[in-house]
matplotlib code that plots the C-alpha trace (Angstrom):
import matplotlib.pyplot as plt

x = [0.0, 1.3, 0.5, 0.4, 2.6, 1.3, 2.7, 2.6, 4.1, 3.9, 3.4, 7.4, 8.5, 6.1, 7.1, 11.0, 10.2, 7.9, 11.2, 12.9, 9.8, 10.3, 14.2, 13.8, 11.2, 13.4, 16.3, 14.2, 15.3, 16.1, 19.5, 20.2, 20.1, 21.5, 25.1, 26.0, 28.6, 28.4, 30.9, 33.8, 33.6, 37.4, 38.5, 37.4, 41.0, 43.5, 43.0, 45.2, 44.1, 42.0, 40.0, 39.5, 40.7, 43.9, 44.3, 47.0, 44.0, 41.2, 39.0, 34.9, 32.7, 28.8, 26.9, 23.4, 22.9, 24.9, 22.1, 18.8, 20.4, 20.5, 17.7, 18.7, 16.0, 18.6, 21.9, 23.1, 21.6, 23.9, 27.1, 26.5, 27.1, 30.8, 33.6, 34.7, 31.0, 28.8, 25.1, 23.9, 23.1, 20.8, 22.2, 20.2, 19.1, 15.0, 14.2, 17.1, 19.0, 20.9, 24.7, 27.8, 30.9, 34.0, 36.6, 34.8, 34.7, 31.6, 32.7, 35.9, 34.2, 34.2, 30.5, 31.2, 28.1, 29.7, 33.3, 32.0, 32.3, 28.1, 28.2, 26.4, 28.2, 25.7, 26.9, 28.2, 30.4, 29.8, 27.7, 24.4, 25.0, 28.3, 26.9, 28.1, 25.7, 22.5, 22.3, 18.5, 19.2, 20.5, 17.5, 18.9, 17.0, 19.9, 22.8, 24.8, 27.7, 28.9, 33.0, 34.8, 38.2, 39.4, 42.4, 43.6, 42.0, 42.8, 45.7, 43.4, 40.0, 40.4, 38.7, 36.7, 38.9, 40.8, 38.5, 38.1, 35.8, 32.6, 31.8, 27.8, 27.7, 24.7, 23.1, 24.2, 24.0, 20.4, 20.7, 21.4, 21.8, 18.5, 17.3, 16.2, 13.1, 12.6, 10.2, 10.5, 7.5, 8.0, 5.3, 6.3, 4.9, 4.8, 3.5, 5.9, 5.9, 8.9, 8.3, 10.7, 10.5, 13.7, 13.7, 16.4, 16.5, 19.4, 20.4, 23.6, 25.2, 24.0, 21.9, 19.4, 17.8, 14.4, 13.4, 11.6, 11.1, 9.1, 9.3, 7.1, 7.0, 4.8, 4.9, 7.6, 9.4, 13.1, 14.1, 13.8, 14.0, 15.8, 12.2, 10.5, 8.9, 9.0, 9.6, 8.3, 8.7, 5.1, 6.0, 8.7, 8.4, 10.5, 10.5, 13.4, 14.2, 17.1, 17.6, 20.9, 22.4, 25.6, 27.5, 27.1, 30.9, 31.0, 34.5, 32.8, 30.2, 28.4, 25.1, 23.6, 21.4, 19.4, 16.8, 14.2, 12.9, 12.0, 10.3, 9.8, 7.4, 8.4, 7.2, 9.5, 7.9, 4.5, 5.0, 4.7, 8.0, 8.5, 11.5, 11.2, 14.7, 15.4, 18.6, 19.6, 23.5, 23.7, 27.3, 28.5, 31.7, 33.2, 36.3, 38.9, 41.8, 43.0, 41.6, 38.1, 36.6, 33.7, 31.3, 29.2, 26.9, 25.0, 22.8, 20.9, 18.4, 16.4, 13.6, 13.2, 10.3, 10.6, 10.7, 12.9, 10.7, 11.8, 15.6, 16.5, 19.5, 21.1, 24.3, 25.6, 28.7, 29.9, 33.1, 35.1, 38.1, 40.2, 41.7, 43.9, 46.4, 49.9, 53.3, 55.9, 59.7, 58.4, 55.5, 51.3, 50.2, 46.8, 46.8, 44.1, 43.3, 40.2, 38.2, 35.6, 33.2, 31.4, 28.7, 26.3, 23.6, 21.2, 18.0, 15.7, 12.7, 9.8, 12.5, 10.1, 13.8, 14.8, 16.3, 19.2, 21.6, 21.7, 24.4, 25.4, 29.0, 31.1, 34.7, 36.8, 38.9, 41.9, 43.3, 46.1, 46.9, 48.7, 49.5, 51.9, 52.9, 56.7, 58.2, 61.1, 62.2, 59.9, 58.1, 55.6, 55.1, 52.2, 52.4, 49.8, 49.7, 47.2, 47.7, 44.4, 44.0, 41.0, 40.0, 37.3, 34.7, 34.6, 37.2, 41.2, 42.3, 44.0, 46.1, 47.1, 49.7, 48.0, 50.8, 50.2, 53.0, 51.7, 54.1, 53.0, 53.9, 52.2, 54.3, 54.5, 51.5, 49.6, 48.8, 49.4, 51.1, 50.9, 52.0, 50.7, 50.6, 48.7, 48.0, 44.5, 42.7, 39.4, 38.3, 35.3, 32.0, 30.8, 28.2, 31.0, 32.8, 29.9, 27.6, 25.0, 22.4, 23.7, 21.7, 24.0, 26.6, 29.3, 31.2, 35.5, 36.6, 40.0, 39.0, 41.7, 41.0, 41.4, 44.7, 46.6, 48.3, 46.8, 48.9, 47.9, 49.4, 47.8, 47.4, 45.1, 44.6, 45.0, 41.4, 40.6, 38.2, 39.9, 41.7, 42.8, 44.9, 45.8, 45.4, 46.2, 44.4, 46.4, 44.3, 45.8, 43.3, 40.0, 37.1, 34.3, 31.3, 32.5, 29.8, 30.9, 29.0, 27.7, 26.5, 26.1, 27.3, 29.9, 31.6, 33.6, 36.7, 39.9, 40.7, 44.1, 44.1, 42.3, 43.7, 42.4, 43.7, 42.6, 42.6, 39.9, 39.6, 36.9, 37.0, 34.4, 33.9, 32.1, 30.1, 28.7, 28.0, 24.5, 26.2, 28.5, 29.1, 30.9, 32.8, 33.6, 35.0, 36.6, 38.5, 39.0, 39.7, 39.5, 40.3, 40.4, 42.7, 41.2, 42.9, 45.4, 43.2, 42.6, 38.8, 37.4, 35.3, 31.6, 31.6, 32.0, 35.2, 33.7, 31.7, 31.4, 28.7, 28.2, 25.7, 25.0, 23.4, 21.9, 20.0, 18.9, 17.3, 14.7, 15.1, 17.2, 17.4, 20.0, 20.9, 22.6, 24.2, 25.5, 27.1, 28.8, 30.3, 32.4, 30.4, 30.6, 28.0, 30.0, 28.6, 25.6, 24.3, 21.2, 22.5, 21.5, 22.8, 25.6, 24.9, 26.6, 24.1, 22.9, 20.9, 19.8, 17.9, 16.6, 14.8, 13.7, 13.4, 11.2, 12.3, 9.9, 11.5, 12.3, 10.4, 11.7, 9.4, 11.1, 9.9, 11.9, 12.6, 15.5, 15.8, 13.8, 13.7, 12.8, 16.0, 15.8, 19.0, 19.6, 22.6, 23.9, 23.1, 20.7, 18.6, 18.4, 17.2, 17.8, 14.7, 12.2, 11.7, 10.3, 8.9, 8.4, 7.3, 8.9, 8.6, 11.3, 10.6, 13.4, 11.9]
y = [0.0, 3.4, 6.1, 9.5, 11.7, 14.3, 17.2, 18.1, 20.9, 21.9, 25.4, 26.8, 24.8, 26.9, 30.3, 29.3, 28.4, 31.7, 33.5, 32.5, 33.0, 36.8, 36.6, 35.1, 37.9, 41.1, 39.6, 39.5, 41.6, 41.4, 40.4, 37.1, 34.6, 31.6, 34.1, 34.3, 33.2, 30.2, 29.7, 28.1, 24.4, 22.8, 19.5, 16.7, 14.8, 18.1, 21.5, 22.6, 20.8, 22.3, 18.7, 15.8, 13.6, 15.0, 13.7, 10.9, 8.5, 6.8, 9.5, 9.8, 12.6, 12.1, 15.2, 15.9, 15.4, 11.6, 10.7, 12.3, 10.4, 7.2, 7.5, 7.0, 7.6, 8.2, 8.6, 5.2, 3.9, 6.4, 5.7, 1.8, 2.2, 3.1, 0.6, -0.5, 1.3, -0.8, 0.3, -3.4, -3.5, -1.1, -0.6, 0.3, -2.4, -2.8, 0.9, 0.7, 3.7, 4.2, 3.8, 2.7, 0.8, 1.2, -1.5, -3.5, -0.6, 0.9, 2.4, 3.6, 5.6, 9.7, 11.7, 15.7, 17.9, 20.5, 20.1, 19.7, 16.0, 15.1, 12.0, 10.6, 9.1, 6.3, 3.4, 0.0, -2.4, -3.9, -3.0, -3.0, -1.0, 0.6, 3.3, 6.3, 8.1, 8.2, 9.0, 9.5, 12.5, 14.1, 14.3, 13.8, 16.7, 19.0, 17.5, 19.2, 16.4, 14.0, 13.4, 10.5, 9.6, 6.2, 5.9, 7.4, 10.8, 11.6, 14.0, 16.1, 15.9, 13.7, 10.6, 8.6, 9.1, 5.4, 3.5, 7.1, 10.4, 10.9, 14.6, 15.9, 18.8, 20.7, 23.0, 26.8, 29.7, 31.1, 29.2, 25.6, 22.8, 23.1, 26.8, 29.0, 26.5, 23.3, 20.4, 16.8, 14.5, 10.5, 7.4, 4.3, 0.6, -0.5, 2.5, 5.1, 8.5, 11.3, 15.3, 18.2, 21.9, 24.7, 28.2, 30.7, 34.9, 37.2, 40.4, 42.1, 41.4, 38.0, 35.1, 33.2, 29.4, 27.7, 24.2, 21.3, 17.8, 14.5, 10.9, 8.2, 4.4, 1.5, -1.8, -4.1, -7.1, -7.1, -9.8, -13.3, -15.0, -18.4, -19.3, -19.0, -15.9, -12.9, -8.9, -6.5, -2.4, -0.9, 2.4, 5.1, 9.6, 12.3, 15.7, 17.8, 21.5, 23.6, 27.5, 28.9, 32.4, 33.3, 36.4, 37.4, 37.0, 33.8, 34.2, 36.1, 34.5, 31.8, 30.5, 26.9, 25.3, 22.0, 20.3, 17.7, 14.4, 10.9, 8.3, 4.3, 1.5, -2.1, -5.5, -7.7, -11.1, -9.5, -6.8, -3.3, -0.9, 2.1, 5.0, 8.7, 10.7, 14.5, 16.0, 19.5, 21.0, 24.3, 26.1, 30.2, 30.9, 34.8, 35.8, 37.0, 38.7, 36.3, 33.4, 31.7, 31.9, 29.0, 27.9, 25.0, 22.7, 19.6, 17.7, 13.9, 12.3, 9.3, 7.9, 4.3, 2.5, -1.3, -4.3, -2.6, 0.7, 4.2, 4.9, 8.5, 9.5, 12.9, 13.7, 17.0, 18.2, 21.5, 23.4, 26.7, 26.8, 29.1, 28.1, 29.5, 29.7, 31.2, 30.0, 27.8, 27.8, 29.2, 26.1, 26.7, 25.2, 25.3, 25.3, 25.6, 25.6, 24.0, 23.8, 20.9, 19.4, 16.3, 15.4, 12.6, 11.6, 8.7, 7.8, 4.1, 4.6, 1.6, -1.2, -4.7, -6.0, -2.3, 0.7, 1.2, 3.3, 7.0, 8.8, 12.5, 12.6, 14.8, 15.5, 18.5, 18.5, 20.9, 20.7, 22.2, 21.1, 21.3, 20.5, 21.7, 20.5, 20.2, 20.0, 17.0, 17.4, 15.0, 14.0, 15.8, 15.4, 15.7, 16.1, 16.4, 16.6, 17.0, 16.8, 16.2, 16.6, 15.2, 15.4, 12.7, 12.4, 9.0, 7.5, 8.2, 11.6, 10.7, 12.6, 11.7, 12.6, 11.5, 12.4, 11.7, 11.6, 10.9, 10.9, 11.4, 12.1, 12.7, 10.8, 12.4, 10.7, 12.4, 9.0, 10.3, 7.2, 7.9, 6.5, 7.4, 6.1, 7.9, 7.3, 7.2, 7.1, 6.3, 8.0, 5.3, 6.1, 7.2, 4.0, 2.0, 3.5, 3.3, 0.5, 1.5, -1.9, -3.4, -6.5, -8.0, -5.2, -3.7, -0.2, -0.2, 3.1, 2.6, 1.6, 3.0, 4.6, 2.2, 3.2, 2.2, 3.0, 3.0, 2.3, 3.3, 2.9, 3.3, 4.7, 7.5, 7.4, 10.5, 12.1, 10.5, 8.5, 5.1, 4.1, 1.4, 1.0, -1.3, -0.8, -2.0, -0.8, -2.4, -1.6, -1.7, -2.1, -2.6, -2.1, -4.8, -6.4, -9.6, -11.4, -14.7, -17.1, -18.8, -15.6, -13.3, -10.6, -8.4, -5.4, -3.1, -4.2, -3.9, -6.5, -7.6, -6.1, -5.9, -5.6, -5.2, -5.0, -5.2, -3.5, -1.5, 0.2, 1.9, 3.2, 4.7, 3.6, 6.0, 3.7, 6.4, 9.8, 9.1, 5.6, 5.1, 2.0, 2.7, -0.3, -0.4, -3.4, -3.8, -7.0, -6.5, -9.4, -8.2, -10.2, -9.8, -11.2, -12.0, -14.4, -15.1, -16.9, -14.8, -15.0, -13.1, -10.5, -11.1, -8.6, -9.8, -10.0, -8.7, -5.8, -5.5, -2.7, -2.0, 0.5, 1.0, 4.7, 6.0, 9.4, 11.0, 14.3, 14.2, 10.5, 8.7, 4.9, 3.0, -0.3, -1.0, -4.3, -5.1, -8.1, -9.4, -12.2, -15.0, -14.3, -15.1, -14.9, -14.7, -16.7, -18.4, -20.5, -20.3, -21.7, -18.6, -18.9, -16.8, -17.6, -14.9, -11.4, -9.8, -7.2, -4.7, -1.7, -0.2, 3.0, 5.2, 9.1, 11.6, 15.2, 18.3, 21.8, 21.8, 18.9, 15.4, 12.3, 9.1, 5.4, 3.1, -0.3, -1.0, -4.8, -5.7, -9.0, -9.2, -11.2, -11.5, -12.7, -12.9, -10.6, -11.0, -13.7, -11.8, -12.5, -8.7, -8.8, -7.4, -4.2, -6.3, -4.7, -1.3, 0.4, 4.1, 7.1, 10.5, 14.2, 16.7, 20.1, 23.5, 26.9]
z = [0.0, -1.0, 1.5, 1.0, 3.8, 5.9, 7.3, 10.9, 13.0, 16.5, 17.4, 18.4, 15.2, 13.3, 15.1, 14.1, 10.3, 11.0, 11.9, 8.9, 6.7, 7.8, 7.4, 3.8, 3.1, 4.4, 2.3, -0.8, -3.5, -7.6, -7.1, -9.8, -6.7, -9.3, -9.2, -5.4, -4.8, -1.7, 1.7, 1.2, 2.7, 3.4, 1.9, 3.8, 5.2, 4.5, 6.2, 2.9, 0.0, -2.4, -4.3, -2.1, -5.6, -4.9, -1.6, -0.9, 0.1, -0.7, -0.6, -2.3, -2.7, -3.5, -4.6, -4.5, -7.9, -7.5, -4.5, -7.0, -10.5, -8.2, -6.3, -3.0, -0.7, 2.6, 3.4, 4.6, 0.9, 0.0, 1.8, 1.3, -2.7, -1.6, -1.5, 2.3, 3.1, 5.1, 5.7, 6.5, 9.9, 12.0, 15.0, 18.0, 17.9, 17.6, 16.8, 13.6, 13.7, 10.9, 11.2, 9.1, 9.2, 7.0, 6.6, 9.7, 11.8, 13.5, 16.4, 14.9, 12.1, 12.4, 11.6, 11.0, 9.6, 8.3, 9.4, 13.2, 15.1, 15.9, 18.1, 20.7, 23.9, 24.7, 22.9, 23.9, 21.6, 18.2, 14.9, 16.2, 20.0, 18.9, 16.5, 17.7, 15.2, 13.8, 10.1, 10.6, 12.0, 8.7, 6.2, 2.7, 1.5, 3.5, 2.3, -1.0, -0.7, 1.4, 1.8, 2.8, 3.4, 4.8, 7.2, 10.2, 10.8, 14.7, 13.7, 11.9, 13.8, 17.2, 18.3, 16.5, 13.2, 13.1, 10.1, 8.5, 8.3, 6.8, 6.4, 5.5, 4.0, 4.4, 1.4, 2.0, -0.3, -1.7, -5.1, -3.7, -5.8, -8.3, -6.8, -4.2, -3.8, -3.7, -2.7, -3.3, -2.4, -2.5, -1.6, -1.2, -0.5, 3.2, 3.8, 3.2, 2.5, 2.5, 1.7, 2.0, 1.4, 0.9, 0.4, 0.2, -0.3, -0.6, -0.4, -1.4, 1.9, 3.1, 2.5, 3.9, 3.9, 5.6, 5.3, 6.7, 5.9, 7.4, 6.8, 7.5, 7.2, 7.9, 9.5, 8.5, 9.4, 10.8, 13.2, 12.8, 16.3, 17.0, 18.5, 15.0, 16.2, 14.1, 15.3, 13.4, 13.1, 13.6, 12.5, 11.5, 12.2, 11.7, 11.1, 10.6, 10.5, 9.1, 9.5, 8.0, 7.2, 6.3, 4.4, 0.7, 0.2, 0.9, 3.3, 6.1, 9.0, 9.0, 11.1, 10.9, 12.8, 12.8, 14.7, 14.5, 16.0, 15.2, 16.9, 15.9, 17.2, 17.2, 18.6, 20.8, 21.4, 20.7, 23.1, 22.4, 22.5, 21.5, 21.3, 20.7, 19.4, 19.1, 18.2, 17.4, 16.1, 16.0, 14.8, 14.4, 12.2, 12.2, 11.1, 13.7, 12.5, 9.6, 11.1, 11.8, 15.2, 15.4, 17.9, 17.8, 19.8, 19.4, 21.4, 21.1, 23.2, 23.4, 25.2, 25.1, 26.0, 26.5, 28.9, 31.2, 31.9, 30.4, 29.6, 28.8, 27.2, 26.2, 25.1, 24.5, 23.3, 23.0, 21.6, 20.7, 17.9, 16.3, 13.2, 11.1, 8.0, 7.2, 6.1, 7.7, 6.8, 3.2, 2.8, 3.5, 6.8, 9.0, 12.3, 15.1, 19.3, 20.4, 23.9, 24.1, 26.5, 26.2, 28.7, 29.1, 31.5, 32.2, 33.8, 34.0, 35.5, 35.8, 35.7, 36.9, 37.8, 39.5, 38.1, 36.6, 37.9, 36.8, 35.8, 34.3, 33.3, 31.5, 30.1, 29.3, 26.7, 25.1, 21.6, 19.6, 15.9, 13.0, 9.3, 7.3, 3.5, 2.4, -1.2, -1.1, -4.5, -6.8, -3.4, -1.5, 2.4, 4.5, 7.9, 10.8, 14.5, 16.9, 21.0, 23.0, 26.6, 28.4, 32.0, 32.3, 35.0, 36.4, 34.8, 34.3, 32.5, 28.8, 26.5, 23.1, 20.8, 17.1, 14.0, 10.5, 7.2, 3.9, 0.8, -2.2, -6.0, -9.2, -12.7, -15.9, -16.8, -13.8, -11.9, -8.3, -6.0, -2.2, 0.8, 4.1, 7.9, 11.1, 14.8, 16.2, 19.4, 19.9, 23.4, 25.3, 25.9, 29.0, 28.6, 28.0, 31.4, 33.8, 31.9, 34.5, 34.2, 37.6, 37.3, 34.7, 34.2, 36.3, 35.7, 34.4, 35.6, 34.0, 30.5, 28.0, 24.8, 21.7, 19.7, 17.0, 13.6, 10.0, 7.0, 3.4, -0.3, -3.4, -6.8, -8.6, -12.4, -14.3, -14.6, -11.1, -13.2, -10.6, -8.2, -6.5, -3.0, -0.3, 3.5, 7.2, 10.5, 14.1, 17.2, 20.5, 23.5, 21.1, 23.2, 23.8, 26.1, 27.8, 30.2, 32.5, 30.6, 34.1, 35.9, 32.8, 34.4, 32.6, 31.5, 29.3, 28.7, 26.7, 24.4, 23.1, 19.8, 16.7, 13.1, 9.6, 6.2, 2.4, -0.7, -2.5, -5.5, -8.2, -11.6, -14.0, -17.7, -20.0, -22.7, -24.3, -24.3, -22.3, -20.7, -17.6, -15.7, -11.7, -10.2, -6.7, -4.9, -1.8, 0.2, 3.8, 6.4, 9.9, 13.3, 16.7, 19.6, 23.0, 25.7, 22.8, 20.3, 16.9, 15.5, 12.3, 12.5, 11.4, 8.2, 4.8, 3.4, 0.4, -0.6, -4.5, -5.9, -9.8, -11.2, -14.6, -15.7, -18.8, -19.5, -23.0, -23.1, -20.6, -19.4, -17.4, -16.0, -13.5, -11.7, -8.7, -7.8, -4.7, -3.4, -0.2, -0.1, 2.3, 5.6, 8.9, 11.3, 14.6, 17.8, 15.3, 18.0, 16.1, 13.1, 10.4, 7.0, 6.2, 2.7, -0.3, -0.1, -3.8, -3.8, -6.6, -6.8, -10.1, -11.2, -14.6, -14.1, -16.8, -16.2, -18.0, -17.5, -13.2, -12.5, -12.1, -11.8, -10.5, -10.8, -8.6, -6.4, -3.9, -3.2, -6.3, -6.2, -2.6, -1.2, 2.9, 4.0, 7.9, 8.7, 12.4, 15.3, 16.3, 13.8, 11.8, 8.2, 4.9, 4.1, 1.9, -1.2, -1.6, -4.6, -4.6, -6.8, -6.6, -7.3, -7.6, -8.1, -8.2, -9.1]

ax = plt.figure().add_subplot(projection="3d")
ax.plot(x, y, z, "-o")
ax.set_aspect("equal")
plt.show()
């Protein structure tokens, strides 16, 4: 059944997008909106480069227009077609956020939205509790491009940056990608239904940008249980908001700000359960004398509502940096100071088996950093550093001392060959500190931060059009749950280590002038060490994605494959098939003047494959209908 969305707002959301109604109006004027010129965003993975293509690593950018002519309908769809990209498994279990892994990593994997770090601090271990984000809470309808850039990313932005950085960046400017306004409205089967709506103004000084979007979807099945029983999601809501401002120039302040919330119903065992989510990220960039003073804070919370009472969750985190560029011994280098708090707090409430204990933590932390490029004669050297000091509630103070050197060098042919190797850290969760459910669960006070090296080599072809590199990830002091399998209880704790390496590569054929077929593939085997016996980890070892596209005048058609193959459910007790995965999703566009109408399937032949112990499952198929609209 195809249902048709609806649009709901409460009455201080309205008085905000009322706000901005009135900002957009004052800033109307006859200025040619299509010419302004929009802020300048820095390269995801250098504070100095000026294309991410020309970056020595394996790096990808997806624009908006990449994510319309493919029809993904959210970002993880979107960041799954990538080599090394997983969007498999849900994490949050039940309620299915939306998170990623990259070369086996979850927890290891770095979220900015516009250059800033958004994660949450309530996460335990593993790809279905160790998301430390929740791509829900970035509508695809905001994004203008997102940037990734595998390996070792602590010398340039902290923790989290070991399995690499993925950076959203949000639509600024009045024209956008398309025009000042936009609306896109989508219906699907299982009952689901998407709708957004932009607008921008500006004036000869500034700019200006409102919009809101909502998503619904129906009941469908998602957990298989070892006891034949079936769980199924109920029902999916969001709505999300977006106010930003910025000056005409393009080089002078900036204001964003986002907020929205999203709730989901599931069954357990035929029981009811439900969890409500709200986020918000707010950031302010000025200039300062040369260099760019920016402010920023972000905030998530949950509610969930389940066999154990109600658990509520917030996170905040909150920061100040001054950033800056100049010269050093003759070559360009960045350079920036940072102040940062992170704080997190927990409450269960109605627990049949008693409350968990509460707690509201926090951490302060102090940054300086670095980079700095240097010519050595046909070689070129990158080199980064970043010190962080944290003071940590609850748990032992860290600092880390994160470097990175890359080498690179483009041939007379213009193939660009790159070597690189960084440190990261990976700072624990306060979850992961205090693990607060006491009936099964105990805290670890001195759990360490995970660290290790990341090692990269590869090759670029000459347009950009491929390329192809190979990679190893060691990780000291990997973090994970361990239970006594007698009493159950357990806690976090610090395994032996954890390694990965692989190669990945992709390339880009034109067939024709209205033909192109993308390739990306990618070989990783990761394993862990624990009371000195190695075991593989549970991803596949490989991730293979095609897609063939083709557009003439007005019309335009594409296929996806992707494939994951030689799995390994770990700890199967229940005996699920880890049987090869295909999947393919398919769709034909018509576009008249501004207006784009879509005709689409993802998982078109309806394979369910099981995808963890627990039971998850592939999305059945969905097919959908779509309206873009730019005027």
């Amino acid at each position: 059944m195809i249902r048709l969305i609806r649009f709901r707002c409460s009455s201080h959301v309205l008085v905000r997008l009322g706000l901005g109604a009135l900002l957009l109006a004052l800033l109307s004027s006859p200025l040619p909106v299509r010419g302004m010129e929009v802020p300048v965003v820095e390269v995801t993975g250098s504070r100095l480069a000026d294309q991410l293509a020309d970056l020595p690593s394996q790096g990808y950018v997806i624009t908006s227009a990449d994510m319309a002519s493919r029809g993904f309908q959210n970002l993880q769809e979107a960041l799954d077609s990538l080599p090394g990209v997983s969007g498999l498994v849900n994490g949050a279990g039940m309620a299915q956020s939306k998170g990623i892994s990259i070369r086996g990593m979850t927890t290891e994997t770095l979220l900015l939205v516009d250059g800033v770090p958004f994660m949450t601090s309530s996460y335990g271990a593993g790809a279905v509790l160790g998301a430390p984000f929740d791509l829900r809470s970035i509508p695809i309808s905001s994004v203008e491009r997102v940037e990734v850039v595998k390996g070792a990313s602590s010398a340039l932005y902290g923790s989290h940056g070991a399995a690499g950085v993925i950076n959203v960046i949000t639509v600024k400017g009045a024209s956008g990608p398309g025009g000042p306004f936009q609306a896109r409205f989508t219906a699907g089967s299982g009952g689901y239904g998407m709708g957004s709506f932009s607008a921008a103004a500006a004036s000869s000084s500034m700019w200006a940008r409102v919009s809101y979007s909502r998503e619904e979807e129906g009941e469908r099945e998602i957990r298989l249980r070892g006891n034949g029983l079936r769980d199924f999601s109920k029902d999916y809501r969001s709505n999300h908001y977006g106010l930003s401002a910025g000056s005409a120039s393009g080089r002078g302040w900036e204001f964003s700000s986002q907020w929205g919330d999203y709730s989901s119903r599931w069954t357990y065992d035929g029981a009811d359960n439900h969890q409500d989510n709200s986020y918000s990220r707010v950031a302010l960039t000025v200039p300062l004398g040369g260099m760019k003073l920016k402010g920023y804070y972000g905030e998530s919370a949950k509610k969930v509502f389940d066999s154990s009472g109600r658990s509520d969750y917030r996170d905040r985190n909150m920061g100040l940096s001054l950033e800056g560029r100049g010269r050093l011994w003759g070559n360009g280098a960045a350079y920036g100071l940072e102040v940062r708090r992170d704080d997190s707090d927990y409450l269960n409430v109605d627990n049949p088996w008693g409350n968990n204990d509460p707690y509201d933590l926090k951490r302060d932390g102090i940054i300086a950093y670095g980079e700095t490029t240097v010519p050595l004669g046909d070689l070129t050297a990158d080199l980064g550093l970043r010190y962080e000091r944290w003071h940590v509630e609850e748990g032992e103070d860290q600092s880390e001392l994160a470097p990175k050197v890359s080498l690179y060098r483009e041939d007379s042919t213009g193939r660009l060959w790159y070597l690189s190797a960084g440190r990261f850290f990976v700072m624990p969760s306060f979850f992961q500190i205090y693990m607060p459910m006491r009936s099964f669960g105990e805290p670890n006070y001195s759990l360490r931060p995970e660290k290790g090296w990341s090692y990269e080599g590869g090759v670029k072809g000459k347009d950009r059009s491929w390329s192809l590199g190979v990679f190893y990830t060691d990780v000291e002091d990997k973090i994970k749950y361990w239970s006594d399998p007698v009493t159950w209880m357990g806690k976090y704790v610090n395994l032996d280590e954890y390694r990965a390496y692989g190669v990945e590569g992709m390339f880009r054929v034109n067939l024709s002038g209205e033909m192109y077929y993308q390739q990306g593939i990618s070989w990783t085997y990761g394993e862990e060490l624990s009371g000195g016996t190695w075991s593989r980890s549970g991803d596949p070892r490989w991730d293979v994605t095609g897609s063939l596209n083709w557009a003439r005048g007005s019309w335009g058609a594409g296929v996806t494959g992707r494939f994951y193959g030689d799995r390994a459910i770990a700890n199967n007790s229940r005996g699920y098939s880890d049987e090869d995965l295909f999947l393919v999703d398919a769709f034909m566009s018509y576009t008249s003047k501004d207006v784009t109408f879509r005709l689409g399937a993802s998982n078109l032949f309806d394979r369910r494959y099981v995808l963890d112990r627990n039971g998850y499952l592939t999305p059945e198929r969905r097919l959908y209908i779509s309206l873009d609209a730019r005027f």
